[in-house]
MARGU-337601 format. One record per residue (C-alpha): residue number from 1; residue in one letter; x, y, z. Coordinates in Angstrom, 2 decimals. Last residue first. Example, Ala and Ser with C-alpha at 12.3 -4.5 7.8 and 13.67 -1.06 7.14 Angstrom:
R   num   residu        xx        yy        zz
R     2        s     13.67     -1.06      7.14
R     1        a     12.30     -4.50      7.80
This chain:
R   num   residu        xx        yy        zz
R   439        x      5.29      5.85     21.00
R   438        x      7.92      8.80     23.01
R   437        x     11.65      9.04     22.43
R   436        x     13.97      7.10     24.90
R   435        x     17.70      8.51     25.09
R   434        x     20.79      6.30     25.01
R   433        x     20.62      6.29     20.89
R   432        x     23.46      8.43     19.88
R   431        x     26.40      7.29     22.53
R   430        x     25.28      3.63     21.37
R   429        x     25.81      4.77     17.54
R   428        x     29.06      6.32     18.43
R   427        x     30.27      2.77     19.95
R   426        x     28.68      1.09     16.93
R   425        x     30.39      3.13     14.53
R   424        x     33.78      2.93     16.27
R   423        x     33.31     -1.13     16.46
R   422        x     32.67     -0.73     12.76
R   421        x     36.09      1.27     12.10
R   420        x     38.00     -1.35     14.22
R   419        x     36.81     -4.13     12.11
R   418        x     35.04     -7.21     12.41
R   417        x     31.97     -6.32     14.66
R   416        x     29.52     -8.53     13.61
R   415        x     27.79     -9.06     16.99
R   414        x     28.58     -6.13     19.87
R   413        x     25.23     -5.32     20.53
R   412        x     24.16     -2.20     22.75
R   411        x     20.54     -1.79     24.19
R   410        x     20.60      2.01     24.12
R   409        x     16.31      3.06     23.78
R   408        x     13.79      4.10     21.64
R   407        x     15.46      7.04     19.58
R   406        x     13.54     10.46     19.05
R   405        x     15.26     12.86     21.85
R   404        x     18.61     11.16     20.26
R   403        x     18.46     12.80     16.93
R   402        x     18.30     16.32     18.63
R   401        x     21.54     15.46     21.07
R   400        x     23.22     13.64     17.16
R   399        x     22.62     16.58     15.62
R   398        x     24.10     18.91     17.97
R   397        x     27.10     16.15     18.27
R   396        x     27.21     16.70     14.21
R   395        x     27.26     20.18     15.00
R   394        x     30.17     20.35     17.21
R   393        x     31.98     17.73     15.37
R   392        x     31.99     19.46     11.71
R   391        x     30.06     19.29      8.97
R   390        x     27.49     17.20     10.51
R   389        x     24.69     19.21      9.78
R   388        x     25.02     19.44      6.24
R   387        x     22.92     21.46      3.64
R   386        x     19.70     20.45      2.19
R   385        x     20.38     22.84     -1.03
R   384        x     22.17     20.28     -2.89
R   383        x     24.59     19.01     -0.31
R   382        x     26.06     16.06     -2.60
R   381        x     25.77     12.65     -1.11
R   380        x     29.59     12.14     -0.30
R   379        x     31.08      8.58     -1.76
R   378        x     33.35      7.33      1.19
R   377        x     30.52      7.48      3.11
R   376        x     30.52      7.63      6.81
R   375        x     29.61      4.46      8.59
R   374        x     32.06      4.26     11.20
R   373        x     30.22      7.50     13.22
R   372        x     26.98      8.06     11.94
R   371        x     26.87     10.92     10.12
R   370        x     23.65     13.19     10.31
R   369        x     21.94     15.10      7.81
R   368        x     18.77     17.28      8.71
R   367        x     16.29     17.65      6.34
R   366        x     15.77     20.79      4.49
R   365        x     12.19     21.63      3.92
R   364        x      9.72     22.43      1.33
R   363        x      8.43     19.04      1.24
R   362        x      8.89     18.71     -2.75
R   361        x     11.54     20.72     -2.87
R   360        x     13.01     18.30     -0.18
R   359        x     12.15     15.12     -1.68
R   358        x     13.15     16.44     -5.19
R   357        x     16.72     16.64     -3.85
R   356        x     16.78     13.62     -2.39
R   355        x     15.70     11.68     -5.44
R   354        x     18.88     13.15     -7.35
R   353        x     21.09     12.61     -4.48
R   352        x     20.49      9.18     -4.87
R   351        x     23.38      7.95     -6.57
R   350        x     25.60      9.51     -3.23
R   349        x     24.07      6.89     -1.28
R   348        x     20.74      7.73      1.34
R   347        x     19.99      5.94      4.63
R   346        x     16.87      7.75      5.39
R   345        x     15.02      7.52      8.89
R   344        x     11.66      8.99      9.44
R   343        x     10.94      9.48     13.70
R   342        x      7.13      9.44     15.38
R   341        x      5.52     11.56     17.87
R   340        x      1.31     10.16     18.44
R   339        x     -1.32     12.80     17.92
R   338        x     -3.12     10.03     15.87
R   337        x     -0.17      9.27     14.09
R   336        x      3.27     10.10     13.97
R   335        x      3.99      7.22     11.83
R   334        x      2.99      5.59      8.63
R   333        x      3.00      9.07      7.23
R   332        x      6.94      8.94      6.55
R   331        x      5.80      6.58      3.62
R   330        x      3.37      8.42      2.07
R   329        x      5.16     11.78      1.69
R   328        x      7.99      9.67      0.63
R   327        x      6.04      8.31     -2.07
R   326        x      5.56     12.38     -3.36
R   325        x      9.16     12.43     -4.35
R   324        x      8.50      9.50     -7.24
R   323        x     11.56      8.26     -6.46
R   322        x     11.39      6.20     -3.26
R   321        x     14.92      6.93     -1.39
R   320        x     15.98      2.90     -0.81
R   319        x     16.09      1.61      2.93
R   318        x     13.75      4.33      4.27
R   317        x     13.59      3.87      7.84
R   316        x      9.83      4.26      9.30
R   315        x      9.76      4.47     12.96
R   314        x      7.43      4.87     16.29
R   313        x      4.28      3.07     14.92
R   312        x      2.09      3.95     16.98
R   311        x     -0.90      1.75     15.95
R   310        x     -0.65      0.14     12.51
R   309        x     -2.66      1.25      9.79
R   308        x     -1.34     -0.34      6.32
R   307        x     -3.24      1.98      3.79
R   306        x     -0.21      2.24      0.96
R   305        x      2.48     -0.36      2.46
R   304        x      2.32     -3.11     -0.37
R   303        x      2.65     -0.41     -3.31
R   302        x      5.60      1.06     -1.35
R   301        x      7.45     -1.77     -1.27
R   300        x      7.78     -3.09      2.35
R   299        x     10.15     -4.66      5.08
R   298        x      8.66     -5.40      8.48
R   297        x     11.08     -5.62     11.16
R   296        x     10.70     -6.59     14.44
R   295        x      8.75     -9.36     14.58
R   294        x      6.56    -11.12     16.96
R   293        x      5.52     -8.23     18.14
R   292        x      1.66     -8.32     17.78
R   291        x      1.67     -5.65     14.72
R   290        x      4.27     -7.25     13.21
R   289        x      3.10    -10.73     13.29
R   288        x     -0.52     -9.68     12.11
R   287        x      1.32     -7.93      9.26
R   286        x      3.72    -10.66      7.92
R   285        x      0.28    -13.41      8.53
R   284        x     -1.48    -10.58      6.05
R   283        x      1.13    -10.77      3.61
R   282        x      1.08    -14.42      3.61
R   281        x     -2.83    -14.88      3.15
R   280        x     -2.65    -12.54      0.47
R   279        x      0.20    -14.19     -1.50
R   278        x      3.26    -12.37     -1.45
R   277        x      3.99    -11.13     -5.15
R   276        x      2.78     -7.60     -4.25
R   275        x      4.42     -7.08     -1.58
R   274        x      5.41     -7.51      2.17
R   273        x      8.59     -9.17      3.58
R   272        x      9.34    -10.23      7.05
R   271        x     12.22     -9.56      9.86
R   270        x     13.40    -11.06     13.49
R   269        x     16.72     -9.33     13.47
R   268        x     19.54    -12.11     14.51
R   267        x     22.00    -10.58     11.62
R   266        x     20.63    -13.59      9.37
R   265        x     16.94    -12.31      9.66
R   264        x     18.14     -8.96      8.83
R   263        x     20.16    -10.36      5.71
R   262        x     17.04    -12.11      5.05
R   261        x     14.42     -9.49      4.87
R   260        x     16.84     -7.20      3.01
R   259        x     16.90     -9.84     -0.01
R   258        x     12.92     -9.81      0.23
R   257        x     12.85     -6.28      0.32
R   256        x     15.19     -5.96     -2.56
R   255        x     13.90     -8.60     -5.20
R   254        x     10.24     -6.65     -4.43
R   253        x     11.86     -3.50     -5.10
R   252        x     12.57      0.24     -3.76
R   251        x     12.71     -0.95     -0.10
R   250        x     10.76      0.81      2.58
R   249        x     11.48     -0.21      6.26
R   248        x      8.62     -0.45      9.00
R   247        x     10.54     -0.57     12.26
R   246        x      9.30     -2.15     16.05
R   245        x     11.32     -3.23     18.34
R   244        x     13.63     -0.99     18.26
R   243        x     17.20     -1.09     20.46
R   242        x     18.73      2.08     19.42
R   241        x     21.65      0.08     18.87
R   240        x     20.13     -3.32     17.42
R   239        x     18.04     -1.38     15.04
R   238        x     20.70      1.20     14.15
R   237        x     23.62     -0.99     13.67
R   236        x     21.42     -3.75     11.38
R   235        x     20.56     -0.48      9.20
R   234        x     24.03      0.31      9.47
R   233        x     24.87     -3.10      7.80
R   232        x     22.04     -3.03      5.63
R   231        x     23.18      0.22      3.89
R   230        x     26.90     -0.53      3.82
R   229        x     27.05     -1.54     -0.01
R   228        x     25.28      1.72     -0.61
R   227        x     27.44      3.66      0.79
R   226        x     25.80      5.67      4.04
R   225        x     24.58      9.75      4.51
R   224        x     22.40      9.69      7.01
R   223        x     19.16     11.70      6.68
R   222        x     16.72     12.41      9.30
R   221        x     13.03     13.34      9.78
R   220        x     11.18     14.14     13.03
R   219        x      7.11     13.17     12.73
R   218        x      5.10     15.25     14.58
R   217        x      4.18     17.88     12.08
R   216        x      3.28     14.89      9.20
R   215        x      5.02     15.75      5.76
R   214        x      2.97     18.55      3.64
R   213        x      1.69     17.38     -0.02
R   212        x     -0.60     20.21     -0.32
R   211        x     -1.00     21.57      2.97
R   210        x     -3.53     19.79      5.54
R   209        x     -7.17     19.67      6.15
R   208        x     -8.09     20.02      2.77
R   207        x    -11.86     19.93      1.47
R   206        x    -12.77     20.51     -1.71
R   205        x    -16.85     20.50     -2.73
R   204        x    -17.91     18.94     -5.90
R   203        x    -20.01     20.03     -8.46
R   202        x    -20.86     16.63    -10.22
R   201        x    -17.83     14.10     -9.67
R   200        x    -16.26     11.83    -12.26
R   199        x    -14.79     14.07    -14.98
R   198        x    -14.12     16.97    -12.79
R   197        x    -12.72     14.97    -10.04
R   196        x    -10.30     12.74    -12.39
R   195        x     -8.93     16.19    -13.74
R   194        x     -8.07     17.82    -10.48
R   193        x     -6.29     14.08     -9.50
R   192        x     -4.05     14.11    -12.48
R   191        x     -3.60     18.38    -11.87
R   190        x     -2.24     16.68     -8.32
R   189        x     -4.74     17.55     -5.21
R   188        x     -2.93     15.24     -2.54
R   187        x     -3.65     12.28     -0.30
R   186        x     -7.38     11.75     -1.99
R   185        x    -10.26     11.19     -0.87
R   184        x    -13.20     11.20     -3.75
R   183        x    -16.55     11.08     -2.68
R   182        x    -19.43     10.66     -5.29
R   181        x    -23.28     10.48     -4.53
R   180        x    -25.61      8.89     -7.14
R   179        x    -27.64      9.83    -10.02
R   178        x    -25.67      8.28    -12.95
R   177        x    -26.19      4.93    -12.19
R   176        x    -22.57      2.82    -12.09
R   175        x    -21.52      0.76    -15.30
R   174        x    -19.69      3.40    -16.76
R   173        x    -18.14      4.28    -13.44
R   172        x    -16.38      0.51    -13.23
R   171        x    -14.98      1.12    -16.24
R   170        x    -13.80      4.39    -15.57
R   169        x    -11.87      2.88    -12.53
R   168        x    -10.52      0.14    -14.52
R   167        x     -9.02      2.24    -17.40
R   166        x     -7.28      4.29    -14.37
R   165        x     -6.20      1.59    -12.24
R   164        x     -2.57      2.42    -13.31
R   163        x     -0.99      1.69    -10.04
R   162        x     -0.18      5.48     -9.40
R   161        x     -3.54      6.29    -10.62
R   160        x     -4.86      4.22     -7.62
R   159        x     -2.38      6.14     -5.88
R   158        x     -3.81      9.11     -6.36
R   157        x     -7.66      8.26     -5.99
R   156        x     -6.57      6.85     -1.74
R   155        x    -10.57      5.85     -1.60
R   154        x    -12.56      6.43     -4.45
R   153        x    -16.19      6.38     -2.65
R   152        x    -19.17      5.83     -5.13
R   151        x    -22.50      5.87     -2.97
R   150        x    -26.20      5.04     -4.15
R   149        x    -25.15      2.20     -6.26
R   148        x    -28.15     -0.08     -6.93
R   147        x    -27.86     -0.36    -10.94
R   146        x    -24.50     -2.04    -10.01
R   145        x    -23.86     -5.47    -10.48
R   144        x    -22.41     -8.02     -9.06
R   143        x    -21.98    -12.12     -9.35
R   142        x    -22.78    -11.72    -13.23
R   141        x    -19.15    -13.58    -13.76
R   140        x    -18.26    -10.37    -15.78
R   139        x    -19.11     -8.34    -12.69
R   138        x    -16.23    -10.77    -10.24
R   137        x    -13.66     -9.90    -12.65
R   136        x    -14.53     -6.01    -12.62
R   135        x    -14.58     -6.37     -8.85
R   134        x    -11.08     -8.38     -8.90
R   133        x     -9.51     -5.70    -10.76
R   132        x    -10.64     -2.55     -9.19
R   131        x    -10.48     -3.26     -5.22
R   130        x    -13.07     -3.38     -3.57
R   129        x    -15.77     -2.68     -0.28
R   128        x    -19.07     -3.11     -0.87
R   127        x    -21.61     -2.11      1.48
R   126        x    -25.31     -2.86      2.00
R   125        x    -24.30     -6.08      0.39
R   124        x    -26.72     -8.60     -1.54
R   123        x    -28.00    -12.06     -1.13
R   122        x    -25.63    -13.32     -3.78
R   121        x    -22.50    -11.26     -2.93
R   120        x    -21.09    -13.31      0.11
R   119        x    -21.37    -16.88     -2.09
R   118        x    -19.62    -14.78     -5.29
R   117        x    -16.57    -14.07     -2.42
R   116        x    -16.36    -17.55     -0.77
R   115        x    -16.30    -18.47     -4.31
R   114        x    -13.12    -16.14     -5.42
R   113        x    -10.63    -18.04     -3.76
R   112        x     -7.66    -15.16     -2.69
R   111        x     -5.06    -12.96     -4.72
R   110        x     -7.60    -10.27     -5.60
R   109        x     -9.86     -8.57     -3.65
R   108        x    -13.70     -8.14     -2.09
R   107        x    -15.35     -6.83      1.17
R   106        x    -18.45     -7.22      2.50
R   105        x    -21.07     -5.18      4.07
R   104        x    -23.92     -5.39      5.85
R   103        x    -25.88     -2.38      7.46
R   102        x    -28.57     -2.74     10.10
R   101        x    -26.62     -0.10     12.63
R   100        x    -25.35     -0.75     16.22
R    99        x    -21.91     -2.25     14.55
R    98        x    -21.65      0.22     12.29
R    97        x    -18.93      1.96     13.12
R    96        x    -16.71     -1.37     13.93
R    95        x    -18.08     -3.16     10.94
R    94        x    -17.84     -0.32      8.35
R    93        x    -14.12      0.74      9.97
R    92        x    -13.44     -3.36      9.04
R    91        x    -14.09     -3.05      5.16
R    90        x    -11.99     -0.03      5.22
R    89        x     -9.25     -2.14      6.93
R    88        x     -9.41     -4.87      4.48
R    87        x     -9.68     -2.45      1.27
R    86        x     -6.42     -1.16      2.82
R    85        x     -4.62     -4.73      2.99
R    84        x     -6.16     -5.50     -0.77
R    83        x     -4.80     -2.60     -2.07
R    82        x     -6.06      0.92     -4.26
R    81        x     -9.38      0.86     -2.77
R    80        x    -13.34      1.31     -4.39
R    79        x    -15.72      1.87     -2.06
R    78        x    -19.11      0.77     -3.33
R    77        x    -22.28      1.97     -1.81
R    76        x    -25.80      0.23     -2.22
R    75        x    -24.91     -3.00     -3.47
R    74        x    -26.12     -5.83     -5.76
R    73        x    -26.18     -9.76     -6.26
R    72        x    -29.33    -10.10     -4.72
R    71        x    -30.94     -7.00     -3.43
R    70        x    -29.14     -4.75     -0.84
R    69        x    -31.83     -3.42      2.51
R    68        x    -34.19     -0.82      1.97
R    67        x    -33.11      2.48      3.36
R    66        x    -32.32      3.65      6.88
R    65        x    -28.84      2.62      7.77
R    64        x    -27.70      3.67      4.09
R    63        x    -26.81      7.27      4.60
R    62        x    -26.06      6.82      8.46
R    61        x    -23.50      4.63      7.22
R    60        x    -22.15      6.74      4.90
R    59        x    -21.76      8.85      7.23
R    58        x    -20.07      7.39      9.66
R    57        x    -17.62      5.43      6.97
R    56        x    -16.91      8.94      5.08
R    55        x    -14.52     10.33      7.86
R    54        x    -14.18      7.31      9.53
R    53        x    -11.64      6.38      6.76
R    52        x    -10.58      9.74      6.71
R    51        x     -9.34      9.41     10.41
R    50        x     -6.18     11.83      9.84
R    49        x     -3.16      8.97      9.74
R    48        x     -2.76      9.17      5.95
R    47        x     -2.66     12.55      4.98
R    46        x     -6.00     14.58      3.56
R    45        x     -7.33     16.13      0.30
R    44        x    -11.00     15.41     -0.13
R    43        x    -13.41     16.01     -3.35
R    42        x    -16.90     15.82     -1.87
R    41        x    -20.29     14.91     -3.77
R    40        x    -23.13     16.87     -1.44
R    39        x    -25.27     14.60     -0.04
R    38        x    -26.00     17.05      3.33
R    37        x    -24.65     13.83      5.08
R    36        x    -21.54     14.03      3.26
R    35        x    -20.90     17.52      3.60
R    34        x    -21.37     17.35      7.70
R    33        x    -19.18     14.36      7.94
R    32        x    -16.36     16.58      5.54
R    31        x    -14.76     19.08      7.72
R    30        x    -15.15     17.73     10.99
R    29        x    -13.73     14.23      9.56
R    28        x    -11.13     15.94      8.46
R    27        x    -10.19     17.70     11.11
R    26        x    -10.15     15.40     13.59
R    25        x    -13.48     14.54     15.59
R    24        x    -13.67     15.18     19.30
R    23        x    -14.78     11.89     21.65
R    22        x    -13.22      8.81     20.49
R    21        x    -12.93      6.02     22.92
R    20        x    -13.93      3.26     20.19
R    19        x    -17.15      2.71     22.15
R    18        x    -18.15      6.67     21.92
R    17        x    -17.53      6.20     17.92
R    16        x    -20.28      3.60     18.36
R    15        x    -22.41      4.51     20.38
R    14        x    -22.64      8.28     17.89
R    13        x    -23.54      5.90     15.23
R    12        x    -26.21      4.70     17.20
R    11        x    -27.12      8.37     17.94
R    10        x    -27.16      9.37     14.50
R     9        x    -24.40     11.69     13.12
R     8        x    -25.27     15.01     13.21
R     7        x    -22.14     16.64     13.35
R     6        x    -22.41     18.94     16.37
R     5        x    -22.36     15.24     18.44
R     4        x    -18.75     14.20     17.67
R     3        x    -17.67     17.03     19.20
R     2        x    -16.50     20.26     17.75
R     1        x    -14.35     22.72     20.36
């Protein structure tokens, strides 16, 4: 089995991995560490959850650990990120890994003050971690530039095409020196992504750890069929039910997640919003809370939630089916990491048939459908090709004994029950969620 130490990593770099208890690299990081070091530009396809972030920190690190130190108002390696929360944790992998090293780094974004950010640039960065817009604001104010890049890393490359950093992003490569060392990570190998790489990287080696655009192994995936005008009620069922305390939920919208966020809030569900209107400093209070416990619930857009790493994370519910098919790829990979299980939850209405149907072409799966009892639809989500597993009550209580190996618990609540059919769901919802599935 590789170790850390067949990689060649240097042994303060090797301190540090050994401090964050890691001892055997993932595949990823197996697969490209030795690439990087050997300076080769790298073109990597890998889920969210498989320690790319490590994967070029370490050596990138080692790259820079032994050179001359930044000049004024320049960098040596610029990482450029898709969102301020996952330029934030990049940023932080480059202090944790290379915290026995000489390297400084900073890290630079929209939606803050920009002087403590031109104040951290003018003696110079080892490492310079960004996002497109504010760096391209904070060059035309002369507080950076790059004739010092050594290292161009385009972290997450899809989804900044996704947000339409394109124009940015070549930009930003025009002004770059031409010799230099390109990595390009990437969540999937689209044509869009094919094409970037051959424009932007010289001769670059693939590396894929995991099927093109296959869902997370440990993560169980379920459908249930709901009206849309009962979607946050058996949303509020299945938190209080299964009694989680911890559920990232994916709304379509901005409007939506904040109009979610307070109908959980008013149903006694401690709940906060994250996206791209919150300011920075409020979106990462929503995220600090979550992660510490203080809420339950965080609802997300999808553009907010790309590169959020939170610990075993047990659940992701989709709220709204995303519909760009590869978002949901994304999304479910917020949990079942790091060798942890984790459970996707979809509350799909019949309009969204459509999106579920390129969902599972797209994953090359079925995915399971279960009823829940009260809150079946009186608009059916057409089968497609998924098929139904509740289609009659010995396979919907087959479902619902594989659907409860992943729940978190039974606490029961009897709040806003106002009709007999809702009492019904909640009772079959209890029956469902008595197990306890593993963090």
């Amino acid at each position: 089995m590789t170790t850390f130490n067949d990689l060649g990593l240097a042994e303060n770099l090797l301190r540090a991995v050994t401090a964050q208890g890691y001892t055997t690299p993932s595949p990823i990081q197996a697969k490209a560490i030795p690439l990087i070091l050997a300076g080769r530009d790298v073109m990597a396809a890998a889920q969210t959850g498989t320690g790319k972030t490590a994967g070029f920190t370490l050596p990138l690190l080692q790259r820079l650990d032994n050179g001359k130190p930044a000049n004024p108002n320049r960098c040596r390696a610029l990482v450029l990120t898709p969102t301020r929360e996952l330029a934030a944790q990049v940023e932080q992998s480059v202090v944790t890994y290379g915290q026995f090293t000489n390297t400084s780094s900073t890290v630079v974004f929209g939606g803050v003050k920009m002087n403590p950010q031109l104040t951290k640039l003018r003696g110079g960065v080892d490492v310079l971690v960004a996002t497109p817009g504010r760096l391209l604001d904070l060059h035309g104010q002369k507080a950076i530039r790059f004739d010092d890049v050594e290292v161009l890393i385009l972290d997450e490359a899809d989804r900044m095409l996704d947000m339409g950093f394109i124009h940015d992003i070549r930009k930003i490569i025009n002004l770059v020196p031409k010799q230099r060392q390109t990595l390009m990570f990437s969540a999937t190998f689209s044509k869009e992504i094919r094409q970037m790489a051959g424009q932007f990287l010289k001769d670059p080696k693939q590396v894929e750890v995991n099927p093109a655009n296959a869902t997370a192994e440990l993560v169980k995936q379920w459908v249930h069929p709901v009206d849309k005008k009962r979607k946050a009620e058996l949303l509020c069922h299945l938190i209080n039910s299964k009694a989680w305390n911890q559920v990232l939920i994916f709304s379509r919208t901005k409007h939506g997640a904040d109009k979610l966020s307070k109908q959980l809030e008013k149903n006694g569900i401690s709940a906060a919003p994250i996206h791209g209107d919150k300011s920075q400093n409020a979106r990462t209070r929503a995220l600090e809370s979550f992660k510490k416990g203080r809420i339950q619930a965080l609802v997300a857009t999808d553009v907010a939630a790309r590169g959020l790493d939170i610990e075993q994370l047990p659940q992701v519910v989709n709220f709204d089916l995303p519909n760009i098919a590869e978002d949901y790829v994304h999304r479910i990979g917020r949990t079942g990491r790091a060798g942890s299980a984790g459970h996707a939850y979809s509350l799909v209405s019949a309009d969204e048939a459509d999106y579920l149907a390129g969902i599972e072409k797209l994953i090359r799966r079925k995915i399971d459908r279960i009823d829940i009892e009260g809150f079946e639809p009186d608009h059916d989500v057409p089968e497609g090709r998924a098929g139904r597993v509740a289609a009659s009550n010995s396979r919907r209580e087959s479902g619902r004994s594989a659907h409860n190996r992943g729940n978190n618990g039974g606490k029961t609540n009897n709040s806003n029950t106002t009709n007999s059919g809702r009492r019904r769901g909640r009772s079959g919802g209890n029956r469902q969620g008595n197990g306890r599935g593993n963090k």
